[in-house]
C-alpha positions in Angstrom: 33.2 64.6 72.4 35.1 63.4 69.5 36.4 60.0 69.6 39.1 57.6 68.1 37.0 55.6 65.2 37.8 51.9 65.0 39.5 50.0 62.3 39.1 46.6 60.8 41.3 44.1 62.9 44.7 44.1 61.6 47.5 41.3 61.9 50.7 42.1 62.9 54.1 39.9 63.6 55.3 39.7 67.1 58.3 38.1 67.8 57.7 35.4 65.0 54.4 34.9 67.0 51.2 35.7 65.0 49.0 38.0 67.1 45.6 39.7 66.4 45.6 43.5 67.4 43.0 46.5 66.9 44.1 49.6 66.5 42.1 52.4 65.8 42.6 55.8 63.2 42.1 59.5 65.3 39.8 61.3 64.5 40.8 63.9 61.5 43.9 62.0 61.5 46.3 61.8 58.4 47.0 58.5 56.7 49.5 56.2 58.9 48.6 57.9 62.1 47.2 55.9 64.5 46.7 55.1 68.3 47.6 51.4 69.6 46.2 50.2 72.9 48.0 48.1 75.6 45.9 46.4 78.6 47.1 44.3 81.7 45.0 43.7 84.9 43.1 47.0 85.6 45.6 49.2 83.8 45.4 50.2 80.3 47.2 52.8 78.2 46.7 54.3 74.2 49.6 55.5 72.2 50.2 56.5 69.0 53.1 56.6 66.4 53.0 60.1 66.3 55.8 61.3 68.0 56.4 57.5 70.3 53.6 59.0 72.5 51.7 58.2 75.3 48.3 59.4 74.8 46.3 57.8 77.7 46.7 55.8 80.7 43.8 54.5 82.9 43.9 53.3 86.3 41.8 53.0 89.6 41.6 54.7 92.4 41.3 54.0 96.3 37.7 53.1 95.2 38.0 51.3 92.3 36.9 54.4 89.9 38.7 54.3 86.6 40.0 57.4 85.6 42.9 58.5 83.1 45.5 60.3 84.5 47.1 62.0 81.2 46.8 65.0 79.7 45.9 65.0 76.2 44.0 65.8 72.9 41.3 63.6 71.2 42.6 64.1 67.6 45.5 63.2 65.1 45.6 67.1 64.5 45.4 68.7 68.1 48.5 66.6 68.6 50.2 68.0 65.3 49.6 71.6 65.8 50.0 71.6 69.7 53.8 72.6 70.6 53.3 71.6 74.4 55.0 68.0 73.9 52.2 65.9 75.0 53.2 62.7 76.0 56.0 62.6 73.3 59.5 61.2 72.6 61.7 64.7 72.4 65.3 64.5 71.0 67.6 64.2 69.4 68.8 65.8 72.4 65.8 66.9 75.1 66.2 70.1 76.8 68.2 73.4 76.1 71.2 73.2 74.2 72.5 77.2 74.8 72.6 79.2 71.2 71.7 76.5 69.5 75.4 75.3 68.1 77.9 72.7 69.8 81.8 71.7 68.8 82.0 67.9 68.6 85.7 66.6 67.4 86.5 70.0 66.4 83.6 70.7 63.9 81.1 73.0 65.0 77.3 72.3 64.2 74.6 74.9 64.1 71.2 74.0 65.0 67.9 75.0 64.2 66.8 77.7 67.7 63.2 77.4 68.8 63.1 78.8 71.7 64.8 82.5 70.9 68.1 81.9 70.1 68.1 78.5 71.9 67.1 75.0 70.3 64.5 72.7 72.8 63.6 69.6 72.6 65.5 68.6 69.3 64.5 71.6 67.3 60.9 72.8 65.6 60.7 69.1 63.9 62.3 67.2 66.8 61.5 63.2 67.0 58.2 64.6 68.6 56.8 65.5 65.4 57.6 62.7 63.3 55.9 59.3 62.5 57.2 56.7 64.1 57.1 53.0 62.5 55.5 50.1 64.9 58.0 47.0 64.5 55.9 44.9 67.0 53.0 44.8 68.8 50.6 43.1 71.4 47.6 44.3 72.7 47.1 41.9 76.0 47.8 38.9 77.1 51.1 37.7 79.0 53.6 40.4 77.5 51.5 43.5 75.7 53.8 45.8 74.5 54.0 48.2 71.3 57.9 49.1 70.1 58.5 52.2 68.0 61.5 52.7 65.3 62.7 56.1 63.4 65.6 56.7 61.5 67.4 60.3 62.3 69.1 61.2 59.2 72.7 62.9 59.2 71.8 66.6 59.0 68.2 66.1 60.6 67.8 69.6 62.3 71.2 70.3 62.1 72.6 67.4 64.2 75.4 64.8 62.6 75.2 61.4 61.8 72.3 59.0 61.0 71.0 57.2 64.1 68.8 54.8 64.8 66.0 55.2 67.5 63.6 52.6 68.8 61.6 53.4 71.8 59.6 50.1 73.4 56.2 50.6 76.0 55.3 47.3 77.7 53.0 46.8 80.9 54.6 44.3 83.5 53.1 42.8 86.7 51.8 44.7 89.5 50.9 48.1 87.6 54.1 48.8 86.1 55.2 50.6 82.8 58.3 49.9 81.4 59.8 52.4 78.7 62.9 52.0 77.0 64.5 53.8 74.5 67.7 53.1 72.5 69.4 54.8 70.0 72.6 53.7 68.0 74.8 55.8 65.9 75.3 54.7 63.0 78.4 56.7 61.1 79.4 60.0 62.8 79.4 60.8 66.8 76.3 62.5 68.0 74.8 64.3 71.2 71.8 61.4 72.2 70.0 62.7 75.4 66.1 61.7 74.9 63.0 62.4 77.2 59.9 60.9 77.8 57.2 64.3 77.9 53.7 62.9 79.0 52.0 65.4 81.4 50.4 63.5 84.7 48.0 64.3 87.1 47.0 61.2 89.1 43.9 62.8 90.4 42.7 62.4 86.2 43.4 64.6 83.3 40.5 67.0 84.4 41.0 67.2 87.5 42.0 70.8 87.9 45.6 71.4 89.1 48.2 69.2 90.8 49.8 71.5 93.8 47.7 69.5 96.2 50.0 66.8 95.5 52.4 65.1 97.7 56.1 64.9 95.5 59.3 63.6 96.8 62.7 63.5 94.4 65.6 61.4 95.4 68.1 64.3 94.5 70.0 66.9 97.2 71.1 68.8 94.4 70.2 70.9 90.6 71.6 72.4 87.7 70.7 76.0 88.1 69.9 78.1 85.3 69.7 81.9 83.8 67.1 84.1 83.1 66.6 81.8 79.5 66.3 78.3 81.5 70.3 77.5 80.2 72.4 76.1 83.1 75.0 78.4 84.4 77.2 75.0 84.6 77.2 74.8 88.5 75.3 72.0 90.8 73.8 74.0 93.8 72.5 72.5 96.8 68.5 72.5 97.5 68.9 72.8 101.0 66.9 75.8 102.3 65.5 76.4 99.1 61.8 75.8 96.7 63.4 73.1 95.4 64.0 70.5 98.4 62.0 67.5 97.9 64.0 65.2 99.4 61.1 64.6 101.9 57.3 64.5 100.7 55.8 67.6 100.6 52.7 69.1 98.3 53.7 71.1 95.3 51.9 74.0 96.5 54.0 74.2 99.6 56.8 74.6 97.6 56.0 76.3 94.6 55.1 79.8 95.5 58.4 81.4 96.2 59.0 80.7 92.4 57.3 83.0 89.8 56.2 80.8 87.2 57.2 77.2 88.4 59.2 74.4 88.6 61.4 74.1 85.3 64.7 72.6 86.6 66.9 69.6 86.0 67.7 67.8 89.5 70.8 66.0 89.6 70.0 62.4 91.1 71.7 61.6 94.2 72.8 57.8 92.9 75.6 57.7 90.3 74.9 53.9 89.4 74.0 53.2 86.3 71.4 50.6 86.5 67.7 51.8 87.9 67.4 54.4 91.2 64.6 55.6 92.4 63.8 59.5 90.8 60.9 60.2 92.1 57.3 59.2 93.9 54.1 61.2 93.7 51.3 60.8 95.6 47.5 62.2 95.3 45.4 61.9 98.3 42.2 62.9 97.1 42.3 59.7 94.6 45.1 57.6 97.0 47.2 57.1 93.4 50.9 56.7 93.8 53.5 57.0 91.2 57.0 55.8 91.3 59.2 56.7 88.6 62.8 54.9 88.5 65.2 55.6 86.2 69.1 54.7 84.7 69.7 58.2 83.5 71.5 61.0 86.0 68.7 63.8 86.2 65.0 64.4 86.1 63.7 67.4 85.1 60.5 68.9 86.8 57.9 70.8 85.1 54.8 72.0 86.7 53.1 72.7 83.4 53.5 76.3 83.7 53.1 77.6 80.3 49.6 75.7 79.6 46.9 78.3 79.2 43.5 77.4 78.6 44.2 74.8 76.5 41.2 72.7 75.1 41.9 69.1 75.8 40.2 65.7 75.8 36.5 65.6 75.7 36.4 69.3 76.3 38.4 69.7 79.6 40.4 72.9 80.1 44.1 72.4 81.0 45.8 75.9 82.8 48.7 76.4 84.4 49.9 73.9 87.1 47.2 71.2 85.8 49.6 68.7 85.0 53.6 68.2 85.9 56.0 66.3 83.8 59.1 64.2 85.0 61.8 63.7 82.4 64.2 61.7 83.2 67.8 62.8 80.9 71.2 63.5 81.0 71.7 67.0 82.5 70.1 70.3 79.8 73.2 71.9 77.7 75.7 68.8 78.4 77.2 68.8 75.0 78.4 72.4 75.8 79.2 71.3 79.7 82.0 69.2 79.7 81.8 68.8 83.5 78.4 67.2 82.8 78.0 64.1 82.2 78.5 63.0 78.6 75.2 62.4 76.0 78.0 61.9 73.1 77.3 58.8 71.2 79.8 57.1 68.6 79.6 55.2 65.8 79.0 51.5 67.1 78.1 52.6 70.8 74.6 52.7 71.8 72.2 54.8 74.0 70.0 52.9 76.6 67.5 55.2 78.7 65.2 52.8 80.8 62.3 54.1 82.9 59.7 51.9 85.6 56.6 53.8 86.5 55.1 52.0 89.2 51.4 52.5 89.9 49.8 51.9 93.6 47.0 53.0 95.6 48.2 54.4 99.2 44.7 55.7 101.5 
């Protein structure tokens, strides 16, 4: 199995404080590509500049076994030819935008489609294909954290204005992640709506596939969508359908009355702005518990359903269903929705997307 090779100890500046921190190159990575580790307590997590990405997270399970429960690759290059978004920051805007063109302030843009005549996830170069820069950094201790900056240029896959993104990991007390990303726009209004893509199975990356676990999503309601995955601009109820997870229940339970998968936007059933709860998920065979909160209005769900045999870290095989992804956002094709709510951004005003993922065990 190929493995990250480590580098020389470098020094970094962290809040005026000089800290010590390794970081290590991947292997058959390019120049200025490399993966930063954070560790607190039993939990530690990799990610790389890359495309602001998660690339591992490690915890224990209901006997103390370490195990990581991200999907991912072990090279620079498996990340930079894969299109399947592990673990990355998407945007400019996450999601579908419908034909790929929007009218902002009467001008009409036209973006770059990547998904037939559709553009996802910010376009073929979205911020998920970029390298990022590493402002700060801390491996351990009292506050380890890693924050990520990129500058968006005016034009940048067809969207306007030049914006500034930062996107900031940390690891808090009691097993908790904290991600927050902020973008400001700097000269011209601009569509913001950014995701965070990292594929989970708490059971461990090669565990085989997650319908045996136990989801529950704080929503009573979803954006439904067409035959190309564009909302059709209504909120439907999920009462009495595949989609109810207001109560626990396994994937699997739900997911076979639907031909591919879960691939929807839920509308959360809080409108405050500060952090509700989106969603909890729960394996039994390991007794891992996430809990994702969130300041954003949606979360989409995506049960992985377009991975095929795809060759991931130290050799495992991800399929379909072996992984699902929970990205909290404003609701897919807002800047064409005006009953949605808004991901405009203008010059001055900034965009602040805050996520907790809380870790437990539960036997």
């Amino acid at each position: 199995m190929t493995r990250p090779s480590a580098l020389p100890v470098l020094l970094f500046s962290f809040f005026s404080i000089t800290v010590f921190a390794s970081t290590c190159v991947f292997a058959n990575g390019g120049d200025g590509v490399r993966v930063y580790e954070l560790k607190k307590g039993n939990m530690s997590m990799k990610v790389t500049n890359w495309g602001a990405r998660i690339t591992s997270i490690v915890l224990p399970d209901k006997n103390g076994k370490l195990d990581d429960v991200v999907l991912g690759f072990d090279s620079a290059n498996e990340y930079m030819t894969n299109k399947d978004y592990f673990g990355s920051v998407v945007g400019r805007v996450a999601n579908r935008i419908a034909k790929a063109r929007f009218t902002l302030n009467g001008t009409r843009y036209k973006l770059i489609p990547n998904e037939g005549h559709n553009t996802l996830h910010g376009g073929p170069r979205g911020f998920s294909d970029v390298a990022w820069t590493v402002s700060r950094y801390q491996k351990d201790g009292r506050a380890p954290g890693i924050v990520f900056k990129y500058l968006s240029k005016d034009g940048e896959e067809g969207f306007p204005g030049d914006l500034r993104v930062t996107v900031s990991y940390s690891l808090r007390r009691d097993n908790t992640l904290r991600v927050s990303m902020r973008a400001k726009a700097i000269d011209k209004a601009t569509p913001v709506n950014l995701a965070q893509h990292t594929y989970w199975n708490l059971g461990g990356h090669c565990s085989g596939s997650i319908l045996s676990e136990d989801l529950q999503i704080f929503a009573s309601n979803i954006t439904p969508v067409d035959s190309h995955l564009i909302p059709t601009g209504m909120i439907a109820s999920v009462v009495g359908t595949p989609y109810d997870f207001r109560q626990p229940k396994k994937i699997g339970s739900q997911i076979a009355a639907l031909p591919k998968g879960f691939d929807i936007n839920y509308v959360l059933d809080s409108s405050r702005k500060s952090l509700q709860r989106a969603a909890v998920v729960h394996d039994r065979r390991s007794g891992r518990v996430m809990e994702l909160s969130t300041n954003q209005p949606g979360v989409q769900l995506y049960t992985g359903n377009m991975l095929r045999d795809v060759k991931g870290k130290g050799g495992c095989e991800y399929g379909a269903h072996a992984a699902l992804c929970l990205e909290t956002q404003k609701y897919p094709d807002s800047v064409n929705r005006p009953n949605f709510p808004s991901e405009i951004v203008s010059p001055g005003e900034t965009y602040n997307h805050l996520m907790l993922f809380r870790f437990s065990i539960k036997a």
